[in-house]
C-alpha positions, 0 to 999 in steps of 0.5 A: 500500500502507498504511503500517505505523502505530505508536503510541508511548505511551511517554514519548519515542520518538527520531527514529532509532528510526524506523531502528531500525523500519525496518532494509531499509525505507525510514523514511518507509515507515513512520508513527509517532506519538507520544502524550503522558501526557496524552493522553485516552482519546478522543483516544488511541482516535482515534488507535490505529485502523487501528495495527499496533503500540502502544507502551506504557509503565508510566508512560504512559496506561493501556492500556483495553479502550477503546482495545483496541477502538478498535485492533481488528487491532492485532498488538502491544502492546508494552512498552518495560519489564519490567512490564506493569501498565498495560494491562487485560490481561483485554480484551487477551486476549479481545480476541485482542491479543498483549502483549509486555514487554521482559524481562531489558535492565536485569538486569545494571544493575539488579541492581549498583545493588540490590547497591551500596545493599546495601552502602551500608545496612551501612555507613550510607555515605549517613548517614556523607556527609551527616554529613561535609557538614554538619561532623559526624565520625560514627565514634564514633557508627557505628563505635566506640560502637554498632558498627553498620557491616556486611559483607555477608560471613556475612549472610543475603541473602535475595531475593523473586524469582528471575528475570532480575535476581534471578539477576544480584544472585545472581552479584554477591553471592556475591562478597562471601560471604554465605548466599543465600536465596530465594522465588519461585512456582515453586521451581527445580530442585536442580541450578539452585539448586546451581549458583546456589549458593542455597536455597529458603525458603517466604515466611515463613521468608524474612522471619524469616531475611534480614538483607537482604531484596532485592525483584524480583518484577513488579506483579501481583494477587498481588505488590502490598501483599505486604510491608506492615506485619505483613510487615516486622514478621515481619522479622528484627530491624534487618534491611535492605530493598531495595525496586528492583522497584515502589513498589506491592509494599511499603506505605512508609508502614509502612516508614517507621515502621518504619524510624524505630522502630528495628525495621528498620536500613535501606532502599534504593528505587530504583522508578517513581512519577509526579513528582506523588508524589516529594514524598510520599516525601520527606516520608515517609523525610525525617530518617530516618538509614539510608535510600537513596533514587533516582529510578528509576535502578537500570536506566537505564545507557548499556548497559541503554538500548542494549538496552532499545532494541534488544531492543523495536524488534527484537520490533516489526521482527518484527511489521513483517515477518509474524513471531511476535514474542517475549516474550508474556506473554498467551496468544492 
């Protein structure tokens, strides 16, 4: 009998995932094989035939209708992320290829750390730290002369978003008292945003009434560019943005200048981006005072990773098996 065959796009795959995948089989019933970034397109379509599963990844090798064909039986793409650009999803569905992502993991730890940058931006804590480790006392200059250190009690927060995380930086939030705002395509029932303890706002009026505007909306056609420079502008004056969904939703160019204006009081980003473009936001936000910057950490706590891991290795076990996996999010 032929093995299962896995392909890992992803940019590690530990050796006891091969248990995990296994669960009653014996792990040597099963091949696996692990593809670097750097891979080629012929290579990468070389190595997906005859494959069960691929394993894909946001910042791994994009997912083409090449390598689609090549994988011709394939039962799954599975995503190990909540997103799940980097695949050419038209071929996917036409091509009858079930893709799955990997939603709700890193909810909780995702939606602490939007929370904690919230507060670390009112209280320009980070500007107040650096100041402090380079011999400078900042209390008169935030605190006593131009009065710019904040409670996020009586705020308006506003969130662009309302699904997994969006929700769990709602149940956070509420605990510090500010009015709660949101904006999502399709608005919930009057009985959930009760419970939620929120309201509706259209798109516009979300901008102009949050003194925080938080990100959690995926990277789609539609999503990406959303809030560029005439957006921001629309913003509610020395408002805060807090961008931990994907760099591509916000322009951070126009951010930036932005934020150095004056227009805007403060950003905290926390997204994916190649190591190639760390330098370019270095350079873009480098001197500007009410600013949090973080390498794509937001959901990457010991307790996001057991599930992430858990969570795609048990949707792959299905598969493994003859199940229907769960979280699909093409229609085939």
């Amino acid at each position: 009998m032929t093995k299962p065959k896995i392909v890992s796009f992803l940019p590690y795959l530990p050796n006891k995932q091969r248990i995990i995948f296994s669960r009653n089989r014996e792990p040597s019933s099963i091949e696996v094989i692990s593809l670097s970034p750097d891979v080629t397109e012929d290579e990468a379509c070389k190595t997906v035939v005859g494959s069960t599963v691929i394993l894909a990844s946001p910042l791994g090798h994009r997912i083409t209708r090449k390598i689609l064909v090549a994988a011709q039986g394939v039962k799954l793409v599975q995503f190990g992320s909540v997103g799940y650009a980097n695949i050419d999803m038209q071929a996917a569905t036409e091509l009858k290829v079930p893709v799955a992502n990997n939603p709700g993991f890193n909810a909780i730890s995702v939606a602490e750390h939007a929370v904690m940058m919230m507060l670390v931006l009112l209280k320009h804590a980070s500007y107040a730290h650096q100041g402090i480790t380079q011999g400078k006392w900042l209390q008169r200059e935030l605190a006593v002369s131009a009065r710019q250190v904040w409670e996020l009690n009586e705020k308006t927060l506003g969130l662009l978003g309302l699904g997994d995380i969006g929700k769990e930086v709602v149940k956070r939030a509420r605990a510090f008292g500010p009015k709660i705002i949101y904006n999502k395509r399709n608005r919930l029932s009057a009985k959930e945003e009760d419970e939620l303890g929120v309201e509706f706002r259209t798109f516009d009026q979300l901008l102009e009434e949050s003194d925080i505007l938080s990100i959690h909306v995926p990277l789609t056609d539609e999503t990406r560019g959303m809030i560029g420079r005439e957006e921001m502008a629309a913003m509610k004056q020395r408002a805060i943005l807090v961008n931990t969904s994907r760099s591509e939703v916000v322009d951070e160019g126009a951010l930036a200048d932005i934020l150095r204006d004056g227009r805007l009081s403060g950003a905290g980003i926390d997204v994916p981006r190649s190591i190639e473009k760390v330098g370019e936001l270095q350079s873009r936000f480098n001197g500007i005072k009410n600013v949090m910057l973080t390498p794509h950490i937001a959901g990457a706590t010991v307790g996001a990773l057991h599930r992430w891991q858990v969570q795609w290795s048990d949707n792959v076990h299905r598969v493994l098996v003859g199940e229907q996996p769960l979280y699909l999010v093409n229609n085939v």
